[in-house]
gemmi code that builds the backbone of each chain (N, CA, C; Angstrom):
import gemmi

chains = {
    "A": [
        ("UNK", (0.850, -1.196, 0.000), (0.000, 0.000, 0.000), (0.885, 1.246, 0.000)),
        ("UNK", (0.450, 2.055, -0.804), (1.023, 3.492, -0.677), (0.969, 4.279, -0.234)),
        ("UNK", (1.377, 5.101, 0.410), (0.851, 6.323, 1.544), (1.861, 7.635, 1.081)),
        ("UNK", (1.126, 8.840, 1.749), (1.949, 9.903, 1.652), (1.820, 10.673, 3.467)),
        ("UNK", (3.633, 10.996, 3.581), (3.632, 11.182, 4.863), (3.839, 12.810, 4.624)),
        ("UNK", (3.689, 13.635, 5.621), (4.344, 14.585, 6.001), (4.709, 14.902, 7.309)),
        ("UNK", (6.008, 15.557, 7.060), (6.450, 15.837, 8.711), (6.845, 17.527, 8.890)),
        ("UNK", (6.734, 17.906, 10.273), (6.542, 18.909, 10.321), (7.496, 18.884, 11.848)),
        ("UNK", (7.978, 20.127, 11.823), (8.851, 20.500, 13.493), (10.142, 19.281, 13.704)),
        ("UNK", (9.748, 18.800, 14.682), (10.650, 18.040, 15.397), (10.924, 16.791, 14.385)),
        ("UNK", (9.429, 16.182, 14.044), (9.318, 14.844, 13.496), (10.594, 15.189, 11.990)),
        ("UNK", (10.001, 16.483, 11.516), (11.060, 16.843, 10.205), (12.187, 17.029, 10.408)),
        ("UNK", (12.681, 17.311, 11.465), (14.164, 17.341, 11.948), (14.583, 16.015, 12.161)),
        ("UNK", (13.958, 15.011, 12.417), (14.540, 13.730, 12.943), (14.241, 12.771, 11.771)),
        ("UNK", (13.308, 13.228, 11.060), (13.115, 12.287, 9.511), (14.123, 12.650, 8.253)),
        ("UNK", (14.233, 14.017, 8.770), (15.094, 14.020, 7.501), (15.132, 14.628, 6.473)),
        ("UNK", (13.395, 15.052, 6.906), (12.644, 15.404, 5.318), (10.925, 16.016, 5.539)),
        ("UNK", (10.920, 17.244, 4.533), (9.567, 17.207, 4.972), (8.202, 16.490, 4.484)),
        ("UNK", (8.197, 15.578, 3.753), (7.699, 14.890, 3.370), (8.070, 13.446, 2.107)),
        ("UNK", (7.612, 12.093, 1.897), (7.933, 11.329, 1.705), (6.701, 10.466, 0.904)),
        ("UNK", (6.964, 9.509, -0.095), (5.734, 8.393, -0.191), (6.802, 7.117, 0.082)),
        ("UNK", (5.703, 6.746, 0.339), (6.076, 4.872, 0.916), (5.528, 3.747, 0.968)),
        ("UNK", (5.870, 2.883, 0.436), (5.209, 1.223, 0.446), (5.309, 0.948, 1.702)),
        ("UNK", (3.841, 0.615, 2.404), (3.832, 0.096, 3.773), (3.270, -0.956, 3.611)),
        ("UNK", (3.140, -2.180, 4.745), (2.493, -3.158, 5.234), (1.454, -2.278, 6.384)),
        ("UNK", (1.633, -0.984, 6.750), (1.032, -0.561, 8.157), (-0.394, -0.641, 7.946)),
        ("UNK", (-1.337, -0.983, 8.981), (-2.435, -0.700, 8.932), (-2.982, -0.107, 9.477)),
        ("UNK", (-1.985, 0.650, 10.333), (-3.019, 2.119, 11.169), (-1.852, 2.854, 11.253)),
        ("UNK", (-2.469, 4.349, 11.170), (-1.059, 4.906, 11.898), (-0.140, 5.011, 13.078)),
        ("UNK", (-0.800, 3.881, 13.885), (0.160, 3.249, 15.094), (1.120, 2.252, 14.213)),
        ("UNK", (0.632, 1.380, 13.804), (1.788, 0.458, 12.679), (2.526, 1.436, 12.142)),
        ("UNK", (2.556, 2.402, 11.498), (2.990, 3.462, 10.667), (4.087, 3.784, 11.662)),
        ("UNK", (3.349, 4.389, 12.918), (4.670, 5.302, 13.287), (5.623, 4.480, 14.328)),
        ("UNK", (5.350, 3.039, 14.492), (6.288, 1.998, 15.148), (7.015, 1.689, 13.723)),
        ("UNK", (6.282, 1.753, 12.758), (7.699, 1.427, 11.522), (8.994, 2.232, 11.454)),
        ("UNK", (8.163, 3.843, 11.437), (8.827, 4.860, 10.933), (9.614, 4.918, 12.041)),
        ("UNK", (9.271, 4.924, 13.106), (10.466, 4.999, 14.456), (11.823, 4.136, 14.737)),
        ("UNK", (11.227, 3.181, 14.087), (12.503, 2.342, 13.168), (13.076, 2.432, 13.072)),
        ("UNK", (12.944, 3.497, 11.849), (13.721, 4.000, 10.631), (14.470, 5.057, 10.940)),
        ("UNK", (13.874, 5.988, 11.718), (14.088, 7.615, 11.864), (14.546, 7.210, 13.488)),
        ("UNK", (13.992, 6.571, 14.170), (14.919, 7.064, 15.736), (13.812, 7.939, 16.281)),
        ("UNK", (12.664, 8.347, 15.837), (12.034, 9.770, 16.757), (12.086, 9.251, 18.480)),
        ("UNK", (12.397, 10.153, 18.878), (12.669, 10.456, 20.194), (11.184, 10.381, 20.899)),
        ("UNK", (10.034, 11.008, 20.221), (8.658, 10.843, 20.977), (8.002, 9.986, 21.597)),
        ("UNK", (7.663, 9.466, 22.481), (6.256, 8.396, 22.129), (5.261, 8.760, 21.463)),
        ("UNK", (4.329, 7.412, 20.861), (3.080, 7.562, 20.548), (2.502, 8.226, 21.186)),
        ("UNK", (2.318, 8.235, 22.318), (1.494, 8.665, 23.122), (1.596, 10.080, 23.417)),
        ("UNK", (2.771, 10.791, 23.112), (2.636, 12.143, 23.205), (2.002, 13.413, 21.661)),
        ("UNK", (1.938, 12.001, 21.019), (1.327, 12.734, 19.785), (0.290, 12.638, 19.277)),
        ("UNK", (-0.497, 13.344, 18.308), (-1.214, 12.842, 17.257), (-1.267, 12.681, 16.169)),
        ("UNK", (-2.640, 12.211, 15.564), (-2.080, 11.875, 14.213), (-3.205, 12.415, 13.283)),
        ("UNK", (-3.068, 12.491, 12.255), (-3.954, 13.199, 11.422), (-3.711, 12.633, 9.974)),
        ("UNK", (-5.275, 12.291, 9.329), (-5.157, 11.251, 8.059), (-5.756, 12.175, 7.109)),
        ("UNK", (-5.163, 12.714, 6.001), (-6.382, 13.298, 5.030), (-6.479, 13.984, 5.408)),
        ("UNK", (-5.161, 15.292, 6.526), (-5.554, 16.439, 6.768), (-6.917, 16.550, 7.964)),
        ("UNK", (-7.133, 15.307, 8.526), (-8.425, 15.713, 9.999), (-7.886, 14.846, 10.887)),
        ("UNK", (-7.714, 14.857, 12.077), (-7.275, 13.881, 13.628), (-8.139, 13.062, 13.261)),
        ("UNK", (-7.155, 11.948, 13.797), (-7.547, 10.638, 13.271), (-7.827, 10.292, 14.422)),
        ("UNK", (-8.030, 8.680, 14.712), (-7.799, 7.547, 16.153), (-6.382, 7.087, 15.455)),
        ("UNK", (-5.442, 6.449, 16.033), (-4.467, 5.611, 16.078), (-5.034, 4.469, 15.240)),
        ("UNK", (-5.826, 3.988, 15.596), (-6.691, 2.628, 15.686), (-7.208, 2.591, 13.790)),
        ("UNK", (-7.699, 3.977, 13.216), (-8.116, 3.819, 12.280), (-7.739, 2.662, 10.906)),
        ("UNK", (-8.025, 2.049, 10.541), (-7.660, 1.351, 9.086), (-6.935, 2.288, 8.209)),
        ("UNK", (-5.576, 2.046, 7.536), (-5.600, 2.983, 6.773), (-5.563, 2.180, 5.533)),
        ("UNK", (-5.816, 3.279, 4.168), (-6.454, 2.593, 2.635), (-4.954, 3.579, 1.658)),
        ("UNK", (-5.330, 3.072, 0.603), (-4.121, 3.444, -0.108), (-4.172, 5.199, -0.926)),
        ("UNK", (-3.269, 5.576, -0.746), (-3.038, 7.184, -0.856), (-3.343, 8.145, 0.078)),
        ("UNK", (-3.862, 7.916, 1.466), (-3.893, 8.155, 2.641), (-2.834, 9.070, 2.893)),
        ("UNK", (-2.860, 10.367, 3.224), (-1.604, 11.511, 4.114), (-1.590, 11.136, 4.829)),
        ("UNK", (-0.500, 11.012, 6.028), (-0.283, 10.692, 7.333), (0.643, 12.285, 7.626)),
        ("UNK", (-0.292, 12.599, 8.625), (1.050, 13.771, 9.743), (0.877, 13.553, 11.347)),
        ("UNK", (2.120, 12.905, 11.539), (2.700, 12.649, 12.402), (2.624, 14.420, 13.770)),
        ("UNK", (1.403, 14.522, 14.947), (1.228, 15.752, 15.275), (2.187, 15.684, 16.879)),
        ("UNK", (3.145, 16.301, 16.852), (4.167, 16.290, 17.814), (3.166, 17.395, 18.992)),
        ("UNK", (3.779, 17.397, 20.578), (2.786, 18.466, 21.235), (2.935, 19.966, 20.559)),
        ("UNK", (1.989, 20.503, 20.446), (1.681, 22.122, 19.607), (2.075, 23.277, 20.763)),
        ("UNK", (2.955, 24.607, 19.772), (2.980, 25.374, 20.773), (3.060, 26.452, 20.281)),
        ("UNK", (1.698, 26.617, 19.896), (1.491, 27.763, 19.012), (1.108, 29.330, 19.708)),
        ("UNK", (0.799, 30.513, 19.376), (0.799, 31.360, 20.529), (2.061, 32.013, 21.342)),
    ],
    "B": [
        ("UNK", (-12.345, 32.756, 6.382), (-11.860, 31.781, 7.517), (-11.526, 32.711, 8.749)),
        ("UNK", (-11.904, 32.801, 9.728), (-12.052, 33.192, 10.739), (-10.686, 33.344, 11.784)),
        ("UNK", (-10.049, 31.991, 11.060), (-8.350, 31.690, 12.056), (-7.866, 31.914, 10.482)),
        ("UNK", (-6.285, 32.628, 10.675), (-5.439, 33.065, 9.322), (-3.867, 32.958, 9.395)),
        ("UNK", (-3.014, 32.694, 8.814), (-1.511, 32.632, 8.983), (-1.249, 33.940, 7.851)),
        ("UNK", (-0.119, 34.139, 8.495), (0.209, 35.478, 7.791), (2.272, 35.012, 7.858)),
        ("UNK", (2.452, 35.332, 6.682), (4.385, 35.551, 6.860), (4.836, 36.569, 6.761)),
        ("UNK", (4.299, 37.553, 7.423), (4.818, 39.114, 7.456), (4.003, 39.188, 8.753)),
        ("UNK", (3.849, 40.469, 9.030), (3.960, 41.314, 10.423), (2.144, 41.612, 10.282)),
        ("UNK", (2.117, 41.226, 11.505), (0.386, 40.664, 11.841), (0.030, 42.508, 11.812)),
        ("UNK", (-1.145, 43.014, 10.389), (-1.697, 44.174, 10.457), (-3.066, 44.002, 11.649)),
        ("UNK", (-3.102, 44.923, 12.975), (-3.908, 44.775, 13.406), (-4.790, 45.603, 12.998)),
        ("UNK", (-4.592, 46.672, 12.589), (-5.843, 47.733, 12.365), (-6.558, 47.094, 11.206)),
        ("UNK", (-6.277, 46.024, 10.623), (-6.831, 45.472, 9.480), (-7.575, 44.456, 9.999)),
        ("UNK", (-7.304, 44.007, 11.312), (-8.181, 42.694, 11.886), (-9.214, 43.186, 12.737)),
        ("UNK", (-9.033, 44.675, 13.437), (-9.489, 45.640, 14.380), (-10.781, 45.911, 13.261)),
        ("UNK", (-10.775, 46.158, 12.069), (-11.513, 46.818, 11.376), (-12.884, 45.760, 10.296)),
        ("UNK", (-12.017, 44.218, 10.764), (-12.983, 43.110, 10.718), (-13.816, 43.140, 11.392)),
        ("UNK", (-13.356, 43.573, 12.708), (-14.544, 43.350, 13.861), (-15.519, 43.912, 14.611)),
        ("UNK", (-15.706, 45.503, 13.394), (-16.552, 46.542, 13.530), (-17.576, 46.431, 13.346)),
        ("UNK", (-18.936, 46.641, 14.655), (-20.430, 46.327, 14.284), (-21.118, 47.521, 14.910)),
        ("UNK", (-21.731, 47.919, 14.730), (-23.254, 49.011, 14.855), (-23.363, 48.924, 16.481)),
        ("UNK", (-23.932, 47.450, 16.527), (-24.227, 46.787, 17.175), (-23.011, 46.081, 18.988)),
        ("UNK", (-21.712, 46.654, 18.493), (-20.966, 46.283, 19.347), (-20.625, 47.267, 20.416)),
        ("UNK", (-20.689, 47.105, 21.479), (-20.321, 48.088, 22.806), (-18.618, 48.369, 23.283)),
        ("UNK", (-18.139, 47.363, 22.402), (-16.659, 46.688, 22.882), (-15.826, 45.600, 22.193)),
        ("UNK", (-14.639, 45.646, 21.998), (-13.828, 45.164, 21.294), (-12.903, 44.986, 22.423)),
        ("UNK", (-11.876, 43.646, 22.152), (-10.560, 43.216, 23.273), (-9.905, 42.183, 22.419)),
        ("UNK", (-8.958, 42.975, 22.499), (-7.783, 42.119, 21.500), (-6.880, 41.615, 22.590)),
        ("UNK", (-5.855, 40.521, 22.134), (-4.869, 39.844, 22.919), (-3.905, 39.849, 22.021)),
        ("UNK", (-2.486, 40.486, 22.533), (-1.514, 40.100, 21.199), (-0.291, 39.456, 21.690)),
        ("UNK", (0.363, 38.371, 21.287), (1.188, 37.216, 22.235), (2.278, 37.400, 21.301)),
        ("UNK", (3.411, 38.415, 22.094), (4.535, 38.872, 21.731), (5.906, 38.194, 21.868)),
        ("UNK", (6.755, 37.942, 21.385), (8.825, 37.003, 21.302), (9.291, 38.041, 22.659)),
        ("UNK", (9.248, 36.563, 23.462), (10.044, 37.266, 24.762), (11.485, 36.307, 25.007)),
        ("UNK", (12.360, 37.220, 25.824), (13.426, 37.143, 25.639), (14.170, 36.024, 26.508)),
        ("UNK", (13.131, 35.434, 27.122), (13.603, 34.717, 28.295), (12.440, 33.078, 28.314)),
        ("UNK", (12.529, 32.091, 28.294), (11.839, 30.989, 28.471), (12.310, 29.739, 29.249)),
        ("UNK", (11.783, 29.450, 30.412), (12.631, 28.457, 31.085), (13.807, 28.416, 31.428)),
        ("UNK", (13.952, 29.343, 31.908), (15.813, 29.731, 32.274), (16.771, 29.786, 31.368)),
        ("UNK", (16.223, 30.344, 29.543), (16.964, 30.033, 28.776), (16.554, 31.317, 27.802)),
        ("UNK", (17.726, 32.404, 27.843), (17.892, 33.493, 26.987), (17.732, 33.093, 25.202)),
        ("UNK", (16.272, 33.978, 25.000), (15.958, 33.621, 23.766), (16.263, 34.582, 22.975)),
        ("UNK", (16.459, 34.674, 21.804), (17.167, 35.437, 20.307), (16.425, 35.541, 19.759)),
        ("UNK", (15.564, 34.450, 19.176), (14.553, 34.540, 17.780), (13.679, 33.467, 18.338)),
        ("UNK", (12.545, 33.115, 17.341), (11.734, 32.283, 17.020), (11.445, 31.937, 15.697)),
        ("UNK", (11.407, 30.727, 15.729), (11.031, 29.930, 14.203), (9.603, 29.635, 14.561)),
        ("UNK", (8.543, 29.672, 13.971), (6.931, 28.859, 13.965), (7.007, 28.182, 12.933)),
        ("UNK", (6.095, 27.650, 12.765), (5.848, 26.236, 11.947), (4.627, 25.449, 12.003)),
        ("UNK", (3.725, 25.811, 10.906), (2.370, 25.329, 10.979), (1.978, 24.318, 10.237)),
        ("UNK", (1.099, 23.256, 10.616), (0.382, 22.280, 9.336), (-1.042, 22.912, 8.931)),
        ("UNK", (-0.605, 24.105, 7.949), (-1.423, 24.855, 8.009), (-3.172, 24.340, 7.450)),
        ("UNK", (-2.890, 23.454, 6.718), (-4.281, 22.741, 6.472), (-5.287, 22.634, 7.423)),
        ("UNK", (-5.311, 21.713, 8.170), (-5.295, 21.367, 9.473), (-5.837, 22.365, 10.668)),
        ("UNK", (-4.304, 23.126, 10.338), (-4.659, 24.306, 11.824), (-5.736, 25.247, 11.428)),
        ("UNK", (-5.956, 25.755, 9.748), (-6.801, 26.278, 10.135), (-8.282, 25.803, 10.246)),
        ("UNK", (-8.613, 24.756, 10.010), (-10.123, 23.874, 10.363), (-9.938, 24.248, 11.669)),
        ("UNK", (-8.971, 23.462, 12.854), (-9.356, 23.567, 14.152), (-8.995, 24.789, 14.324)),
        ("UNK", (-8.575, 26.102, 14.229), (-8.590, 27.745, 14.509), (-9.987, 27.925, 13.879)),
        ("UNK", (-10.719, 27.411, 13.077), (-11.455, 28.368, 12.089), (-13.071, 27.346, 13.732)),
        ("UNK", (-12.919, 26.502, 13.892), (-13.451, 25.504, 15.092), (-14.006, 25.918, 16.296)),
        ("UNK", (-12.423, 26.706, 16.571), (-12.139, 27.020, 18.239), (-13.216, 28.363, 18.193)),
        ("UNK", (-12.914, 29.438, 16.341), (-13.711, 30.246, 16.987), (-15.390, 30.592, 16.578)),
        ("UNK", (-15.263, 29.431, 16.038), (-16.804, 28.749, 15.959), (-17.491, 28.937, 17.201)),
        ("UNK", (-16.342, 28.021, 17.692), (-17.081, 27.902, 19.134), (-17.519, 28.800, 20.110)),
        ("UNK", (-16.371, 29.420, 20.024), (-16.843, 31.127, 20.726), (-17.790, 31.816, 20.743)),
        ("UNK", (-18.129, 31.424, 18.911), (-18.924, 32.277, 18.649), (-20.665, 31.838, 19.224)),
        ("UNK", (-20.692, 30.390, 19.292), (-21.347, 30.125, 20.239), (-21.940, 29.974, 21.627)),
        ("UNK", (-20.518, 29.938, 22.247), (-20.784, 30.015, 23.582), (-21.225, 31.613, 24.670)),
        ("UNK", (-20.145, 32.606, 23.497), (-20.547, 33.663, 24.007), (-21.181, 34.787, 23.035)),
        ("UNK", (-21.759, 35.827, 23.351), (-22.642, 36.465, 22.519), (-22.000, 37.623, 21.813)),
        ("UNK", (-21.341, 37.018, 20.858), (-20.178, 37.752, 20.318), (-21.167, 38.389, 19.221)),
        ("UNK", (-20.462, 39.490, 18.645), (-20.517, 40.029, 17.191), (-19.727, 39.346, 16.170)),
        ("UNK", (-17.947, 39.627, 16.449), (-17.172, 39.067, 15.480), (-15.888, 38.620, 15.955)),
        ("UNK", (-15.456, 37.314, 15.651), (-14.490, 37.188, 16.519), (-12.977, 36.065, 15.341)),
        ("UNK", (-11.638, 36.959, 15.499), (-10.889, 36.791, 14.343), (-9.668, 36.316, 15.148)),
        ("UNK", (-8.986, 35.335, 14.661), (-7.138, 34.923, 14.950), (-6.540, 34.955, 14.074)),
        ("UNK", (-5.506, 35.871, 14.203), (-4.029, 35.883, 13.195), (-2.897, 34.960, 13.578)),
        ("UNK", (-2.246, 34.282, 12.842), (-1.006, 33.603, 13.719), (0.183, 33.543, 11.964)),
        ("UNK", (1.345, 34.367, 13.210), (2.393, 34.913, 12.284), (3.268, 33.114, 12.213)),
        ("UNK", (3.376, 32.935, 11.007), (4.524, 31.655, 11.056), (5.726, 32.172, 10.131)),
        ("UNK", (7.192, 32.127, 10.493), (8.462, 32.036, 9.831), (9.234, 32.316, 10.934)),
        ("UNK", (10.353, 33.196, 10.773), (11.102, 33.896, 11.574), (10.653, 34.656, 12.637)),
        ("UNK", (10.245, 35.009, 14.041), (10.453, 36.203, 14.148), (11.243, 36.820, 15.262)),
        ("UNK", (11.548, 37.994, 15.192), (12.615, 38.464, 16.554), (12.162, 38.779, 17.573)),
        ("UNK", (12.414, 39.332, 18.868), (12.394, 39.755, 19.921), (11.245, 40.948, 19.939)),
        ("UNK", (10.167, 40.790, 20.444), (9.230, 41.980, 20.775), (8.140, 41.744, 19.231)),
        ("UNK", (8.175, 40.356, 18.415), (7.489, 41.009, 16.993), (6.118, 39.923, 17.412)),
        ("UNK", (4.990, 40.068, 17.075), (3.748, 39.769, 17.461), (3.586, 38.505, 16.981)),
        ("UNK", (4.015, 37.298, 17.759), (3.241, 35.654, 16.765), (1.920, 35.608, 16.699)),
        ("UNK", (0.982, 36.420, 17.322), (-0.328, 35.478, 17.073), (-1.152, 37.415, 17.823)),
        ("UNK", (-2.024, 37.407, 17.347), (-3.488, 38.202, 17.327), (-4.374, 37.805, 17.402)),
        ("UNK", (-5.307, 37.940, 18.576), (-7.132, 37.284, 18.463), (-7.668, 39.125, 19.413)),
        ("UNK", (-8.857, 38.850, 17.934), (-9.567, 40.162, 18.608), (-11.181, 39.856, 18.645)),
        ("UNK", (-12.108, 40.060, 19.280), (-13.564, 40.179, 19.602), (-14.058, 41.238, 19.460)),
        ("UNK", (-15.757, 41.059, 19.051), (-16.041, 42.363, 19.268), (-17.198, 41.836, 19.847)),
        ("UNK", (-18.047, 42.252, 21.177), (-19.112, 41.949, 21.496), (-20.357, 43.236, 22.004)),
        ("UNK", (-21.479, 43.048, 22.649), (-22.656, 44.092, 23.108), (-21.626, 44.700, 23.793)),
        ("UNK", (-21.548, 43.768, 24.917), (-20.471, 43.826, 26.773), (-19.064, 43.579, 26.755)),
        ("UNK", (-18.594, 44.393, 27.210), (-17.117, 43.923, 27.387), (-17.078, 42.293, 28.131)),
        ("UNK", (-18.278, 41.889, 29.481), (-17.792, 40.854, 29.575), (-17.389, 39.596, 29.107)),
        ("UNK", (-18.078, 39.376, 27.988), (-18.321, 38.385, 27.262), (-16.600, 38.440, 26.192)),
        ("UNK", (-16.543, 39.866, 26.160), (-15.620, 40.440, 25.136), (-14.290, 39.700, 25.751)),
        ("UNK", (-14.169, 39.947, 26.654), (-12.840, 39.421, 27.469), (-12.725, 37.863, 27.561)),
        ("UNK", (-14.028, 37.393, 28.132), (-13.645, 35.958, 28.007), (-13.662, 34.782, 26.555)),
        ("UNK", (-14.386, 35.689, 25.810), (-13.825, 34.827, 24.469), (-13.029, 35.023, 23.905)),
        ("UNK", (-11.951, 36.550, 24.145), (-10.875, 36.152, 23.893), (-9.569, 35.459, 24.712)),
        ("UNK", (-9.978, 35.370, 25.881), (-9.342, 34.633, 26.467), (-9.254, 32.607, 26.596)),
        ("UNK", (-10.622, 32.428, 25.893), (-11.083, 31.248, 25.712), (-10.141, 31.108, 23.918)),
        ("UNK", (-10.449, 31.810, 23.542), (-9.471, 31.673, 21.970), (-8.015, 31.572, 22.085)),
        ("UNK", (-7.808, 32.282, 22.977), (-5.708, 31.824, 23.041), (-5.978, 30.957, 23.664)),
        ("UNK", (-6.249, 30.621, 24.788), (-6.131, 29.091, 25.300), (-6.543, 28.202, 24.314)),
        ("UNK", (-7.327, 27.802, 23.857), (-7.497, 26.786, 22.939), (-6.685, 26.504, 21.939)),
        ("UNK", (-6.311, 27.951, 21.407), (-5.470, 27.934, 20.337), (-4.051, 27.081, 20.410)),
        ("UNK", (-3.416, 28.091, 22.181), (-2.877, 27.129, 22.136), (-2.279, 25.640, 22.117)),
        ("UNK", (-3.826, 25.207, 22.506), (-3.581, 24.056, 22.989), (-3.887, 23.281, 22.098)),
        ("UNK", (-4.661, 22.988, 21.065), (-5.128, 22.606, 20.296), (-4.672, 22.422, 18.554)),
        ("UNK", (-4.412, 23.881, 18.201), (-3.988, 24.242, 16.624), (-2.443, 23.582, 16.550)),
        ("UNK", (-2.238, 22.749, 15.323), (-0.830, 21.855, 15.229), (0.005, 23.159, 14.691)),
        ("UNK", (0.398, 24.028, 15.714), (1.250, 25.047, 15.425), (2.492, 24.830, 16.348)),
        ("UNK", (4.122, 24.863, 15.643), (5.428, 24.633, 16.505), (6.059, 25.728, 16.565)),
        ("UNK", (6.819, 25.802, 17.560), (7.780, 26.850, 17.546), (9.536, 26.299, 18.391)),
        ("UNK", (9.861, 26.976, 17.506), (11.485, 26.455, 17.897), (12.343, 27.511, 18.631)),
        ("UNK", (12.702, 27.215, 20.004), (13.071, 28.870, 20.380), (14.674, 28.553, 19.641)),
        ("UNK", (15.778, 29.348, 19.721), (17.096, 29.610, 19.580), (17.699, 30.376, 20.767)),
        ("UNK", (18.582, 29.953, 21.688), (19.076, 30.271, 22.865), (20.392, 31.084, 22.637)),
        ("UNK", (20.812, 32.018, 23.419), (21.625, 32.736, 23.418), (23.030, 32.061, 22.996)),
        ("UNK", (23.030, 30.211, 23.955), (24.126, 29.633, 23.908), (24.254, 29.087, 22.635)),
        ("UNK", (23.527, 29.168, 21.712), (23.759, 28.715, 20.616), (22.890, 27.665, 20.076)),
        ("UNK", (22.237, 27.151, 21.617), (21.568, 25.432, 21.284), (20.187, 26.209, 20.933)),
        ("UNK", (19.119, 25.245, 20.571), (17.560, 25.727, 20.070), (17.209, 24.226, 20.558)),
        ("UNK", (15.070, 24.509, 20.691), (14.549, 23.765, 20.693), (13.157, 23.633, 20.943)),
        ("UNK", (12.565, 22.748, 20.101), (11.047, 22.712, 19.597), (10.251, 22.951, 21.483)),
        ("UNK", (9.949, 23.801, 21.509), (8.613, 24.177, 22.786), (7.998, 22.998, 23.169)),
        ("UNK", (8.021, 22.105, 24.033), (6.986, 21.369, 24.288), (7.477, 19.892, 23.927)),
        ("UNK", (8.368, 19.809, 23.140), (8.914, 18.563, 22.250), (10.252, 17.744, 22.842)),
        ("UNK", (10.844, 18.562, 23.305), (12.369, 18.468, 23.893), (12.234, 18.027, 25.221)),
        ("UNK", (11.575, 18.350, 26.338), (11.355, 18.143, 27.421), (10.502, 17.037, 27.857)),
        ("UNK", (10.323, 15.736, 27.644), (9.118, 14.965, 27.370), (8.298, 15.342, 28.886)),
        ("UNK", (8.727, 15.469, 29.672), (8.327, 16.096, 31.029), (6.703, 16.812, 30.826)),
        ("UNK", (7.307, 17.838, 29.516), (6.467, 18.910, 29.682), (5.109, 18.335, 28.678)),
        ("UNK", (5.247, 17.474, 28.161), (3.947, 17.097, 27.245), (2.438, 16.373, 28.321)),
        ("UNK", (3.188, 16.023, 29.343), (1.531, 14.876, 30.033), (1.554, 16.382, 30.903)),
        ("UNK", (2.101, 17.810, 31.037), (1.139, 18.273, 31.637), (0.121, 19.404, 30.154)),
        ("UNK", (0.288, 19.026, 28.926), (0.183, 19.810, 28.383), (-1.375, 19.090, 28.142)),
        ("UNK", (-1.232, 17.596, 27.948), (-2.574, 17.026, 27.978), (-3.146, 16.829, 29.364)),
        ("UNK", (-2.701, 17.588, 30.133), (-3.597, 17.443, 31.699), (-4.406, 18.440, 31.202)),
        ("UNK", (-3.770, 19.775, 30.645), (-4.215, 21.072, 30.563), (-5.173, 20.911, 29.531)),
        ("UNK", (-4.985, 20.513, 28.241), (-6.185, 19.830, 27.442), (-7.656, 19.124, 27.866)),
        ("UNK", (-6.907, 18.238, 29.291), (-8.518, 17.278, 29.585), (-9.272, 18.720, 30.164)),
        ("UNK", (-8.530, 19.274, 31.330), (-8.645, 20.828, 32.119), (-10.256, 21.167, 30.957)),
        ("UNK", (-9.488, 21.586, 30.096), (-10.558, 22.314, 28.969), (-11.591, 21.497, 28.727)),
        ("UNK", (-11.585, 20.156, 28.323), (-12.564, 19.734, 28.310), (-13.728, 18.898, 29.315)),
        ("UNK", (-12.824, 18.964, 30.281), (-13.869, 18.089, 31.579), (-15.066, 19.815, 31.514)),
        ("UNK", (-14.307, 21.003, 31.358), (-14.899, 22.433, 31.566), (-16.104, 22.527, 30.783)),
        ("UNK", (-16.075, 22.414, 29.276), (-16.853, 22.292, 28.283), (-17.552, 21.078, 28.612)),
        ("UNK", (-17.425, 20.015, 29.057), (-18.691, 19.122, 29.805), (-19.381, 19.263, 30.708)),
        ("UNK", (-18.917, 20.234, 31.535), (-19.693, 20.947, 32.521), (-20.626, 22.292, 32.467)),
        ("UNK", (-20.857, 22.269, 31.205), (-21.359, 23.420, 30.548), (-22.903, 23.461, 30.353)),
    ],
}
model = gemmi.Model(1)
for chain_id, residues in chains.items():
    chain = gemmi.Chain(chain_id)
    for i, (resn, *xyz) in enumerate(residues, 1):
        res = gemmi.Residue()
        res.name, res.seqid = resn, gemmi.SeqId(i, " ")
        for name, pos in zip(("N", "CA", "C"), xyz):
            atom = gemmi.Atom()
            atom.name, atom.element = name, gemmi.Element(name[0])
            atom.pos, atom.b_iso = gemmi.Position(*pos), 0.0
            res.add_atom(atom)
        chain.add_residue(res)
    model.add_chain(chain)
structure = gemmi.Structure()
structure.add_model(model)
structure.setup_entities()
């Protein structure tokens, strides 16, 4: 399956890049970002982030389908 | 859209002049200025960094909501993203309502949310040379950032 990621702040500092496509096996963006953590090393937990599919907050949990955005949402500190 | 990013220098008399009604008794702006000092650590600049898609649904959301909860006329957020220096304005929210009271607390209900909510980053740069993402670096500081999140919403269930 194909996906398109983007990263933003921290996650883009530690990926490498601000955005990417990729052949995954993942089926949620919890699979996704235990792959990508892998790969990249991010320093975060899951749990301190969110995630957002298609540009709207997702669940973790969601199914994902093919051509799907993934952004990886580090804590916000906007203001 | 109601929430806006701007890469130049936030015009307020242009957001001031959005929020002009017949009908309004009062206007209260909030403007959240580059200070020089954060966590015991002499700051230089600021980088922001928005997923701007995104942020502005939940900015354009937050002041939806406002506009519901309190009996507003018109109610607008600016948020500056790139560079900026010492004393230069990241972010603008102005109201205009009948009453000042109402006036005050929805804009005070709009920066809080904003901040807490809109996928907006900022990277300070320290005097010593080192920098680092607000909120990101410290893992410390993230479970109180979602304490402060539930905060807001146990509030809005009690409503």
């Amino acid at each position: 399956m194909h996906l398109k990621i983007h990263y933003y702040a921290l996650m883009r500092e530690q990926a490498g890049r601000s955005e990417e496509s990729l052949e995954t096996s993942a089926a949620t963006p919890a699979d996704l970002y235990g792959e990508l953590t892998a790969r990249y090393g991010f320093t975060l937990a899951r749990e301190q982030l969110k995630v957002a599919v298609n540009s709207e907050f997702s669940d973790w949990s969601r199914p994902l389908t093919a051509g799907d955005a993934v952004v990886f949402i580090p804590p916000v500190a906007g203001g | 859209m109601l929430f806006r990013f701007t890469e130049t220098a936030i015009d307020t008399d242009y957001g001031r002049s959005e929020l002009l009604d017949s009908g309004a008794g009062g206007y209260v702006s909030f403007e959240g200025w580059v200070r020089d000092y954060n966590e015991g650590q002499e700051v230089t600049r600021l980088e922001y960094e928005a997923f701007q898609e995104l942020a502005i649904k939940e900015g354009d959301r937050i002041i939806e909501d406002a506009l519901k909860r309190f009996p507003l006329k018109h109610a607008l957020c600016i948020h500056r993203i790139g560079t900026l220096a010492l004393s230069d304005m990241a972010v603008w929210v102005g109201v205009s309502s009948v009453h000042r009271g109402e006036a005050f607390d929805a804009c005070r209900f709009i920066i809080d949310e904003v901040k807490h909510r809109v996928p907006i980053w900022k990277k300070e740069h320290y005097r010593s040379g080192d920098s680092g993402w607000v909120n990101c670096e410290r893992c410390a500081v993230a479970p109180d950032h979602e304490h402060a999140h539930h905060e807001t919403a146990a509030l809005t269930l009690r409503k």
